[in-house]
C-alpha positions as YAML, in Angstrom:
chain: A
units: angstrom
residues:
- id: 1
  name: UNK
  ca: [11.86, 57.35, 93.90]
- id: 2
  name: UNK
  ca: [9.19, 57.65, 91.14]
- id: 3
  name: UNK
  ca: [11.01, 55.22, 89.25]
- id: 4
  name: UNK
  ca: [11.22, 52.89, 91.20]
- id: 5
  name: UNK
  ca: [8.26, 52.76, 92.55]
- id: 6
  name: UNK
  ca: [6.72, 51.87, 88.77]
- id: 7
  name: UNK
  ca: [8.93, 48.77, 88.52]
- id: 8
  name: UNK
  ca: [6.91, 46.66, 91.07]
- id: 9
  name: UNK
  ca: [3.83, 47.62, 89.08]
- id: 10
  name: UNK
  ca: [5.52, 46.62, 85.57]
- id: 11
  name: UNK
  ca: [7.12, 43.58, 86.77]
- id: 12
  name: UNK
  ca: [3.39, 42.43, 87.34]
- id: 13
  name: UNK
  ca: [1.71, 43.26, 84.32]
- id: 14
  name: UNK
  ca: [5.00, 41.23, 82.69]
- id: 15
  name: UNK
  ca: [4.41, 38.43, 84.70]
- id: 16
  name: UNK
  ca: [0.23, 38.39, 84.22]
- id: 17
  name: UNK
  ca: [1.13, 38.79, 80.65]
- id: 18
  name: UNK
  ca: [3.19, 35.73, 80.66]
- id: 19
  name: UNK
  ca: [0.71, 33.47, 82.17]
- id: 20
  name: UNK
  ca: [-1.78, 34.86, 79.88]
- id: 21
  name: UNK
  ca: [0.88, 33.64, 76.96]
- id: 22
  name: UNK
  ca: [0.90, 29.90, 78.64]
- id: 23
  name: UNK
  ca: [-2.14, 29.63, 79.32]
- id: 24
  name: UNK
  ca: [-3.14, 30.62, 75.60]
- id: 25
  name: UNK
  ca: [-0.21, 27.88, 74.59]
- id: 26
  name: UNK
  ca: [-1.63, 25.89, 76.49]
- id: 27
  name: UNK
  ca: [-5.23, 26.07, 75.63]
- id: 28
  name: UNK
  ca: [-3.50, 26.09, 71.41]
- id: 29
  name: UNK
  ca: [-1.61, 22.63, 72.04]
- id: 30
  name: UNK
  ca: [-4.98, 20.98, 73.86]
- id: 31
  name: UNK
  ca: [-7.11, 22.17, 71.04]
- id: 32
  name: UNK
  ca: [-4.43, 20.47, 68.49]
- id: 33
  name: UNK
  ca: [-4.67, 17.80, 70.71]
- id: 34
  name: UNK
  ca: [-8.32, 16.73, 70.69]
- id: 35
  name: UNK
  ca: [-8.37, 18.25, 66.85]
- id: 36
  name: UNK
  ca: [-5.41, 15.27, 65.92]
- id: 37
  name: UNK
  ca: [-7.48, 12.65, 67.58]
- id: 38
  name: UNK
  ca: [-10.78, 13.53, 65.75]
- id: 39
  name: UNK
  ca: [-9.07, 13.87, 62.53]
- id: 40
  name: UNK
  ca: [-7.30, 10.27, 63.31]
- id: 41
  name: UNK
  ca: [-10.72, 9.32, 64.04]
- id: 42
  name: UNK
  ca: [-12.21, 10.28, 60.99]
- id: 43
  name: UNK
  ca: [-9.61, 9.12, 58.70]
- id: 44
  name: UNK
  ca: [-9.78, 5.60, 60.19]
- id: 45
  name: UNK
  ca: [-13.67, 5.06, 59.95]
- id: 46
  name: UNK
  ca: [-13.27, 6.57, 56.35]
- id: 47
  name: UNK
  ca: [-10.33, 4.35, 55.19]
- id: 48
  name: UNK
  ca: [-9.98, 1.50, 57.54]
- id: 49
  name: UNK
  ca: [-12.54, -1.30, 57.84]
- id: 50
  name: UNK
  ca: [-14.41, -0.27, 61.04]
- id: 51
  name: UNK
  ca: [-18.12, -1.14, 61.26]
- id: 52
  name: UNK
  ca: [-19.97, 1.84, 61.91]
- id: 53
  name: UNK
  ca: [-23.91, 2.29, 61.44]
- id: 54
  name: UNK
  ca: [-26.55, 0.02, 60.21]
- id: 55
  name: UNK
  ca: [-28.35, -0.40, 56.41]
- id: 56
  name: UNK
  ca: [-32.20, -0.45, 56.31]
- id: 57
  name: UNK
  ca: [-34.29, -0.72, 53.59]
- id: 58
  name: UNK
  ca: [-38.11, 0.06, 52.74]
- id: 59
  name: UNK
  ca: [-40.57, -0.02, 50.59]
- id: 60
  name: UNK
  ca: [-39.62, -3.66, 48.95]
- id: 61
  name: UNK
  ca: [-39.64, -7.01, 50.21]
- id: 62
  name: UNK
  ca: [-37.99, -8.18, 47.22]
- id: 63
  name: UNK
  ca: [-35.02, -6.21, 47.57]
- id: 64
  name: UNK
  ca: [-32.71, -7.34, 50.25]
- id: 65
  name: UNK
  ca: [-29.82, -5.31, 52.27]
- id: 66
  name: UNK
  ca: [-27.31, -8.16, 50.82]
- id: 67
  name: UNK
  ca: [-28.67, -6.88, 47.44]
- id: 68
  name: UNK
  ca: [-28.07, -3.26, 48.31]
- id: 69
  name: UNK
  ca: [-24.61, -4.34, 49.90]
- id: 70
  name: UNK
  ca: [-23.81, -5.66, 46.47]
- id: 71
  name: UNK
  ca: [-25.16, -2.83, 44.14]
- id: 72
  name: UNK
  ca: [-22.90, -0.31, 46.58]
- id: 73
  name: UNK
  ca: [-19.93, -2.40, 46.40]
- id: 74
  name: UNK
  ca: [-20.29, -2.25, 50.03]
- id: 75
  name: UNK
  ca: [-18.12, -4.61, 52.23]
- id: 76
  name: UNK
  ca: [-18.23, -6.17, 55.33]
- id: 77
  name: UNK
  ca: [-18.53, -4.49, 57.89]
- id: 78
  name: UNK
  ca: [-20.40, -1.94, 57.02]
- id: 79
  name: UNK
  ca: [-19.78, 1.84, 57.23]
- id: 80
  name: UNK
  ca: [-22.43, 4.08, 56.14]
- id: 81
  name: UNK
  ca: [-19.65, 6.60, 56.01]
- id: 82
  name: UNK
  ca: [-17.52, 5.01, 53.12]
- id: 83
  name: UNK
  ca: [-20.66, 4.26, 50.93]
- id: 84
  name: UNK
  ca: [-21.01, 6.34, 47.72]
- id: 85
  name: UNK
  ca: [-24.46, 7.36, 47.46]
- id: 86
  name: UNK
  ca: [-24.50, 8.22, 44.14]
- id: 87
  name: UNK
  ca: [-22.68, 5.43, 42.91]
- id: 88
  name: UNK
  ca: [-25.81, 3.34, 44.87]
- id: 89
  name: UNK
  ca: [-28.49, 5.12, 43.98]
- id: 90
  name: UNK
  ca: [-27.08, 4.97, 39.74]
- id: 91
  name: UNK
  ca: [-26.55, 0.87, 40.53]
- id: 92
  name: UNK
  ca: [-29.85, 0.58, 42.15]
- id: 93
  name: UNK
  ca: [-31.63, 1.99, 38.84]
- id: 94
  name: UNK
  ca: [-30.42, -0.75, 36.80]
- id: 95
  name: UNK
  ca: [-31.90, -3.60, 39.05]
- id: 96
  name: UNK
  ca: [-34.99, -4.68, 37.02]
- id: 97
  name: UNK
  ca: [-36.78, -4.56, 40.51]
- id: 98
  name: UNK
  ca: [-36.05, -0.88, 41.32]
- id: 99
  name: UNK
  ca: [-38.06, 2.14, 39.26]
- id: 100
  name: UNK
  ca: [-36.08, 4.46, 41.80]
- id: 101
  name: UNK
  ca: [-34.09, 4.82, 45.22]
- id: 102
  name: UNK
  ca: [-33.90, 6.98, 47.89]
- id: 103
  name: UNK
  ca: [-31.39, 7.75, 50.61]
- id: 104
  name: UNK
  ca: [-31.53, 9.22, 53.83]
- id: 105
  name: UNK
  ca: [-30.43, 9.10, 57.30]
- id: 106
  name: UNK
  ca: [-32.07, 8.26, 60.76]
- id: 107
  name: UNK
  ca: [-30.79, 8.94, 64.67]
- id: 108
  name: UNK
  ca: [-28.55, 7.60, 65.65]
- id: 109
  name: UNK
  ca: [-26.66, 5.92, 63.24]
- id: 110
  name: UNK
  ca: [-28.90, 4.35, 60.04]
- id: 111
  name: UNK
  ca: [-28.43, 4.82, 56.19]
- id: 112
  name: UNK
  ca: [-32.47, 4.21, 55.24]
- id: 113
  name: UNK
  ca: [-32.54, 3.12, 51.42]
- id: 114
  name: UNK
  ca: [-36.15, 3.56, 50.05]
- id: 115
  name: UNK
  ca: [-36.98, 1.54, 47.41]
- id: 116
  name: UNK
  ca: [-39.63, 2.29, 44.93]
- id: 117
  name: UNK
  ca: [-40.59, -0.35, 42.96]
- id: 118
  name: UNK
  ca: [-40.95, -1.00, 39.77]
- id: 119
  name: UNK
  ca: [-44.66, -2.70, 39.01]
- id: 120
  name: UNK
  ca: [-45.67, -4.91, 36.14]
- id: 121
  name: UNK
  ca: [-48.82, -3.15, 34.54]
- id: 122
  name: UNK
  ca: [-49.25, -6.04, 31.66]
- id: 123
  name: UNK
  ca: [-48.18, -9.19, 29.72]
- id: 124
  name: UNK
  ca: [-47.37, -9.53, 26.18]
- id: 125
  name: UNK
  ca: [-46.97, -13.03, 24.41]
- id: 126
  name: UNK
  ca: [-43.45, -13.26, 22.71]
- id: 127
  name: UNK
  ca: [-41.72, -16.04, 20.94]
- id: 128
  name: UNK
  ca: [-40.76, -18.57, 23.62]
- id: 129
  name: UNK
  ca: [-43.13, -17.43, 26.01]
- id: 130
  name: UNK
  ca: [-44.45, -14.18, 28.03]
- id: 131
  name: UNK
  ca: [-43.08, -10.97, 28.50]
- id: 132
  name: UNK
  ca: [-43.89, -8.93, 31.54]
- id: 133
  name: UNK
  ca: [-43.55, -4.98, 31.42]
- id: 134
  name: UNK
  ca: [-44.10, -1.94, 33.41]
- id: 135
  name: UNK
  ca: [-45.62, 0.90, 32.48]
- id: 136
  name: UNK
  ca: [-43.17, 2.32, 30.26]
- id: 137
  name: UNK
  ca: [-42.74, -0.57, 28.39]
- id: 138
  name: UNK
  ca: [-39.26, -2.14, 29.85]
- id: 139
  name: UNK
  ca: [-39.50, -5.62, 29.74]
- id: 140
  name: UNK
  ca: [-39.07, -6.77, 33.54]
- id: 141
  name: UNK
  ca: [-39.61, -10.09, 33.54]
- id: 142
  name: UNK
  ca: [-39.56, -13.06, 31.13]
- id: 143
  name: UNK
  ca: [-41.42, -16.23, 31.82]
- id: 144
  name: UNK
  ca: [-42.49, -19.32, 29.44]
- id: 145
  name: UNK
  ca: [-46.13, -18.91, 31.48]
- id: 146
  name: UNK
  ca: [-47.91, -16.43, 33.09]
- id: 147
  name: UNK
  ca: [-46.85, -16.22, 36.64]
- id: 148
  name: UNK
  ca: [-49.30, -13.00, 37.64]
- id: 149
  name: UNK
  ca: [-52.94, -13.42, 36.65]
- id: 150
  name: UNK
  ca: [-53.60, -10.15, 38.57]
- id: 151
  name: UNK
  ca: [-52.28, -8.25, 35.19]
- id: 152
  name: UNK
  ca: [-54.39, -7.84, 32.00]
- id: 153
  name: UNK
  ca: [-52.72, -9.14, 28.53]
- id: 154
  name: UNK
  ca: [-52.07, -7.47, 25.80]
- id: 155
  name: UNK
  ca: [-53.19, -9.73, 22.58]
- id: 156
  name: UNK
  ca: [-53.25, -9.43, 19.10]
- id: 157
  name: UNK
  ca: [-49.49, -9.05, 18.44]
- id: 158
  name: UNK
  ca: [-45.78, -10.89, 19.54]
- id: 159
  name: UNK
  ca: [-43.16, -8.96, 21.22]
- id: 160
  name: UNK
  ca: [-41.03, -10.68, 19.15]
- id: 161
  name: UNK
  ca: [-37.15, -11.10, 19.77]
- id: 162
  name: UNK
  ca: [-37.02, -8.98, 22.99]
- id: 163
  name: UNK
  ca: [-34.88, -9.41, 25.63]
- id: 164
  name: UNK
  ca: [-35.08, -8.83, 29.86]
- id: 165
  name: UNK
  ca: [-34.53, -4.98, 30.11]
- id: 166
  name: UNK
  ca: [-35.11, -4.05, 26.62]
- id: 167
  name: UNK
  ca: [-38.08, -1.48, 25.96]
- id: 168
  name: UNK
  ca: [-40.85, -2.19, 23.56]
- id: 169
  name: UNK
  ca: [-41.35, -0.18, 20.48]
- id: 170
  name: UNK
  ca: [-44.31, -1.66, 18.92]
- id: 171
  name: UNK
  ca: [-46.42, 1.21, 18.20]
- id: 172
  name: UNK
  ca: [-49.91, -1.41, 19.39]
- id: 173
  name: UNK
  ca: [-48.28, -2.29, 22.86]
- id: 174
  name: UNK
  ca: [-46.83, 1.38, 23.59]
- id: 175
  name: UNK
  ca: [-51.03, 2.28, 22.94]
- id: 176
  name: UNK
  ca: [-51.82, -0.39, 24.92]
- id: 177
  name: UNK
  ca: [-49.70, 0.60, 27.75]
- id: 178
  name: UNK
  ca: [-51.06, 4.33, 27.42]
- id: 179
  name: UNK
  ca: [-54.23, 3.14, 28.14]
- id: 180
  name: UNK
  ca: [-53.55, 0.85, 30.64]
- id: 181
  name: UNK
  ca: [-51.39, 4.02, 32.49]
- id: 182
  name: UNK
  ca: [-54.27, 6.22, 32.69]
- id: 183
  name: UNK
  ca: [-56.57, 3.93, 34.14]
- id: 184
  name: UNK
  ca: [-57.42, 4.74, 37.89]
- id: 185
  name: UNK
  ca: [-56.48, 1.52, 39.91]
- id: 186
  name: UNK
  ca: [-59.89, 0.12, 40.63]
- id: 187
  name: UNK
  ca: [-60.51, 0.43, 37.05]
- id: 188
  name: UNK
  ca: [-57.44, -1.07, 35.99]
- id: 189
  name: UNK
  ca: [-58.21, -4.06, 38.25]
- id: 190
  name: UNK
  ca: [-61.17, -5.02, 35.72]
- id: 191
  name: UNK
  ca: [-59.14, -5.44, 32.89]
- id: 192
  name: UNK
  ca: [-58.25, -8.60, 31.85]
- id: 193
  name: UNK
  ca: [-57.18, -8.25, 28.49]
- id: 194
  name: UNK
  ca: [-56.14, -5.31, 25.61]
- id: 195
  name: UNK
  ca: [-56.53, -6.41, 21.91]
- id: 196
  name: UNK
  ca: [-54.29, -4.76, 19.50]
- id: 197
  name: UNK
  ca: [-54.55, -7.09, 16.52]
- id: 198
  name: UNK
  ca: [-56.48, -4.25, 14.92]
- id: 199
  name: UNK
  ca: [-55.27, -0.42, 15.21]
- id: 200
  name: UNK
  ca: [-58.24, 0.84, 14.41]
- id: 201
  name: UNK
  ca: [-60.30, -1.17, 16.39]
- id: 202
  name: UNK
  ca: [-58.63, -1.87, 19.77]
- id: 203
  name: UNK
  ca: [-60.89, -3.98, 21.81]
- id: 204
  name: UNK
  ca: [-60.52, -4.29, 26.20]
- id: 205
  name: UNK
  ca: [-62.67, -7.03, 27.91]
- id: 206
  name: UNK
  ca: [-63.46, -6.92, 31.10]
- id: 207
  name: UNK
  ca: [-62.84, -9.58, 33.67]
- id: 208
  name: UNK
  ca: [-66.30, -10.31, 33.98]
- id: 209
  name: UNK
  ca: [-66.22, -10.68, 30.03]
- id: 210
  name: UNK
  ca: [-67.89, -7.50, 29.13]
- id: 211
  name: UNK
  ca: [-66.31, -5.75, 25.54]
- id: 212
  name: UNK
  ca: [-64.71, -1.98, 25.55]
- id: 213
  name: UNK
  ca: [-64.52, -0.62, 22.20]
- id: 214
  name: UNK
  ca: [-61.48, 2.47, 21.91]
- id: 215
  name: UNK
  ca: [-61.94, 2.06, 18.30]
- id: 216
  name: UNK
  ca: [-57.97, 3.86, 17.37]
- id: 217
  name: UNK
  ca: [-55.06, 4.41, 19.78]
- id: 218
  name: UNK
  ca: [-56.11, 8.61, 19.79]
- id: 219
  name: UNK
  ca: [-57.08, 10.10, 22.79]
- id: 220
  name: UNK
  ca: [-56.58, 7.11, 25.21]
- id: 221
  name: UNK
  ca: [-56.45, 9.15, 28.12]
- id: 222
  name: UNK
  ca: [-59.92, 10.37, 27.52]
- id: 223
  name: UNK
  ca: [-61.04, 6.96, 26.77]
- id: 224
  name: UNK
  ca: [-59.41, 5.28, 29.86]
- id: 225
  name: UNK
  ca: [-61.68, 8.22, 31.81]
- id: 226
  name: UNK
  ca: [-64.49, 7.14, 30.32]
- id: 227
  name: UNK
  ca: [-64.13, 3.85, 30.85]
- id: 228
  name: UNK
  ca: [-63.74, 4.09, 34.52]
- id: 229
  name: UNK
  ca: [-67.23, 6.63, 34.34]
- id: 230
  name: UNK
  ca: [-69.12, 3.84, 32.58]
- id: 231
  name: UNK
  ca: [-67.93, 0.82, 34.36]
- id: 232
  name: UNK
  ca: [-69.37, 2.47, 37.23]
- id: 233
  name: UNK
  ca: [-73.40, 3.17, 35.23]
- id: 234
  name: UNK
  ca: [-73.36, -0.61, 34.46]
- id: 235
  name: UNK
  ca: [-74.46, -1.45, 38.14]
- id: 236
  name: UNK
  ca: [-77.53, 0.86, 37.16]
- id: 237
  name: UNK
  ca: [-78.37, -0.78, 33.45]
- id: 238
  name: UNK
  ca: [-80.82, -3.62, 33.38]
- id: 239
  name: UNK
  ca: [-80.17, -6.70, 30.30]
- id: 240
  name: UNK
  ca: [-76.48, -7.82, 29.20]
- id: 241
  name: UNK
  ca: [-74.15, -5.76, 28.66]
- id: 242
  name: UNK
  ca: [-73.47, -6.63, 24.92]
- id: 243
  name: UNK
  ca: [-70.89, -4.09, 24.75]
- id: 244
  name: UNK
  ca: [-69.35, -0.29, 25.61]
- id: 245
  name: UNK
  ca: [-68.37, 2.07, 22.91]
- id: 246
  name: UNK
  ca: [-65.53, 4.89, 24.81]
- id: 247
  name: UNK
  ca: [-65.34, 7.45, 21.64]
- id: 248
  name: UNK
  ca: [-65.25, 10.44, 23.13]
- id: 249
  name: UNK
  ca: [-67.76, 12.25, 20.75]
- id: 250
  name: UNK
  ca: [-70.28, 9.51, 21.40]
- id: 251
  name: UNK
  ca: [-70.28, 6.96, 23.83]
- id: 252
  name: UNK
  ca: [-72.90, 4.63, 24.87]
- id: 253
  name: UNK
  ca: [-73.60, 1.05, 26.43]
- id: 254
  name: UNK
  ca: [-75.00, -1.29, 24.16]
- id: 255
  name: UNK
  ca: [-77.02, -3.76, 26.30]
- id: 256
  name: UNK
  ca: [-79.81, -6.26, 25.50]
- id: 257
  name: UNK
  ca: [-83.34, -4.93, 25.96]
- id: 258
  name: UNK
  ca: [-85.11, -7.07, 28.87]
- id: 259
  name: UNK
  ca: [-88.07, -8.78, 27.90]
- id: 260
  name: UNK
  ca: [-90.59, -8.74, 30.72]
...
């Protein structure tokens, strides 16, 4: 009687157990299920041509997304997930216009490409013409005139046989450009011209015409401090300015003495 009285009982637990087993199965073969379709899902916008997201690009007005599309090898349509950042980002250094990009991501769905441009800091003649370069001395441009007035030039000495995206290695300019460099940028806005003809007497003028003397290309970075310092006293002075001496161990204005 015991015994079978404890066969009711196990034929339950069997049964609970098996519907326990399904329902596991069942759960296993759903989960499959949904994991298939994602992974089909994936593997299409990876490899297939499905537009998915949106390029945007800041910091330059001169770089356009058809230029980025281009430098990516990116194809129509576009799918921020196929795009090789690195493979961008190494193309993107090369363009003349770009010092450096940057790439991120934005809700819900955008690749943002920050550009950081690359900025002319002075002109140099050459032989057929002007060269423009940045601060390091890469030429970025090359025009037969001077297309931006707004940057001083560097005179006294040809750049010679250079070409668009070489680097200068004229020991004159690279001073030049040192100087220029560690300028702040109101001071560097009163520079019109750097006169290298002379390497131990490089001369600056002033867009209101007024003569810096850096005497050699040593300690430029002091001198370009100074400059800035006494710029600023020549509101104060009374006469004309004849000129300004930046050697660190002495400098002075030399101005005209006002006759009253």
């Amino acid at each position: 009687m015991d015994d079978m009285n404890c066969h009711p009982s196990n034929s339950g637990e069997t049964k609970a157990a098996n519907t326990a087993k399904q329902e596991r199965l069942a759960f296993r073969k759903k989960v499959l299920k949904v994991g298939g379709a994602v992974a089909l899902v994936l593997v299409g916008l990876l490899t297939l041509p499905i537009p998915f997201g949106t390029l945007k690009i800041v910091g330059s007005d001169k770089v356009t997304v058809q230029d980025v599309e281009v430098a990516g090898d990116i194809g129509e349509p576009v799918n921020i997930l196929r795009i090789n950042t690195e493979k961008l980002k190494d193309r993107l250094a090369k363009d003349l216009r770009v010092e450096e990009a940057q790439i991120s991501y934005e809700l819900p769905l955008t690749m943002v490409v920050r550009i950081v441009e690359r900025k002319a800091i002075a002109v140099v003649p050459a032989q057929f013409g002007y060269l423009t370069l940045d601060k390091n001395g890469q030429v970025i441009a090359s025009e037969s005139v001077i297309e931006d007035t707004t940057i001083p030039i560097i005179s006294g000495v040809k750049g010679g046989n250079i070409l668009l995206g070489d680097m200068v290695t004229d020991t004159p300019i690279l001073q030049a450009l040192e100087y220029l460099r560690d300028l702040d940028g109101d001071t560097f806005k009163q520079i019109a011209e750097v006169n290298v003809g002379d390497a131990n007497q490089l001369l600056v003028y002033t867009v209101s015409g007024v003569q810096i003397r850096l005497g050699d290309g040593s300690n430029l970075k002091s001198k370009a401090e100074l400059t800035a310092s006494m710029l600023k006293d020549l509101v104060k002075r009374q006469g004309n300015v004849q000129y300004i001496d930046v050697n660190p161990t002495s400098p002075y204005i030399k101005t005209d003495k006002v006759v009253e």
